[in-house]
C-alpha positions, 0 to 999 in steps of 0.5 A: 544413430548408427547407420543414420542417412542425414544428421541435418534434421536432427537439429531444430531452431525456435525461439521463445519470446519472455515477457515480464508480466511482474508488477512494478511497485514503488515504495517511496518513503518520507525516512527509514522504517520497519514498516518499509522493510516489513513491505519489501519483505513480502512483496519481493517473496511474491514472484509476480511483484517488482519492488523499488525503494526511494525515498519521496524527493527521489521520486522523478516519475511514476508513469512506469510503476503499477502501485505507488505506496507513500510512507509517511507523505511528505510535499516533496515530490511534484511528481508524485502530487500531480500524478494523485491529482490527475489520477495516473497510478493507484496509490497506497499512502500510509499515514503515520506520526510523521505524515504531513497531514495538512499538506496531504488533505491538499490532494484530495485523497478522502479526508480533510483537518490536519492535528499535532499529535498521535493515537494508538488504534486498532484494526475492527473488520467493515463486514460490509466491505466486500471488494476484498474479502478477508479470511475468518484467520486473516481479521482474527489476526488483524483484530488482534495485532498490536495498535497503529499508530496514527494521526491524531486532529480534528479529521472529517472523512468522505462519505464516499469512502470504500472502508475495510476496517474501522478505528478501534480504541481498546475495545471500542469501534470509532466510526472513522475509516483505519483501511479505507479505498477511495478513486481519483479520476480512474485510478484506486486511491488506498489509505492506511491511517497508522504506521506499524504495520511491521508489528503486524507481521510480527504478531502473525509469525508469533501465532 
């Protein structure tokens, strides 16, 4: 300003440390999906959330990332079966007409049996599942989403599962898990038994 006696305190330094607080996210896949890119889509809307694609045999390492989500599993990755087994990250497997069911059920993740062949199933709310709760809007919209389409065999699930939706055919609940969470040594092992969660966000923007 005019008649200012010093102009050396008008400047002040400071710093300002940034730390990324995202959550590093991996998605490895078996092949290409709509279900991969319906996943990225939402995910990398969110801020907070950093996403990587790769395919299964890509996968060198998993120490790094916060949640590992597994499309379709394949026994490609050693990486990825070791860290399941020692229970290193929280994981998410979707299992759908290409997982290879047999191999999987060797990591111990909450079912065993393995089949040749695939269902439709539908989405039917555990009221008894209170870990994650769900809006009224939220299950009517699942309960009312397309079918899954998932694994079919002879399968025997854990008694120890955490379930969030069972297995619906039609208009009839099954007593077998669709969403269920299960732990591995101290980490969270989630399990969707159906592929074509893609339709789901489709049948959400139609509503």
């Amino acid at each position: 300003v005019s008649n200012e006696f010093t102009e050396k305190n008008n400047v002040l330094t400071f710093y300002i440390e940034v730390i990324d607080g995202r959550q590093k996210i991996l998605i490895a896949h078996q092949a290409p999906h709509p279900d991969v890119a319906a996943l990225r889509f939402v995910m990398e809307n969110n801020q907070d959330y950093e996403i990587e694609v790769k395919s299964i045999k890509e996968v060198a390492s998993v120490n790094e990332y916060d949640l590992v989500v597994v499309h379709n599993y394949s026994p490609d990755s050693k990486v990825i079966d070791e860290a399941v087994t020692a229970g290193k990250v929280p994981f998410l497997f979707i299992n759908g007409i290409s997982t290879d069911m047999r191999s999987l059920q060797k990591l111990k993740i909450g079912f065993t049996g393995s089949g040749n062949s695939n269902e439709e199933l539908g989405f039917a709310h555990n009221v008894g599942f209170k870990d994650i709760l769900l809006s009224p809007k939220i299950i009517q919209t699942f309960s009312g989403a397309p079918p899954l389409h998932a694994p079919f065999g002879n399968y025997v699930y854990s008694d120890a599962l955490d379930i969030l939706a069972f297995q619906k055919v039609g208009n009839i609940q099954l007593d077998n898990p669709l969403i269920y969470f299960t732990t591995k040594e101290n980490a969270k092992i989630g399990v969707i038994m159906g592929e074509g969660i893609w339709r789901w966000r489709l049948h959400d923007q139609s509503r």
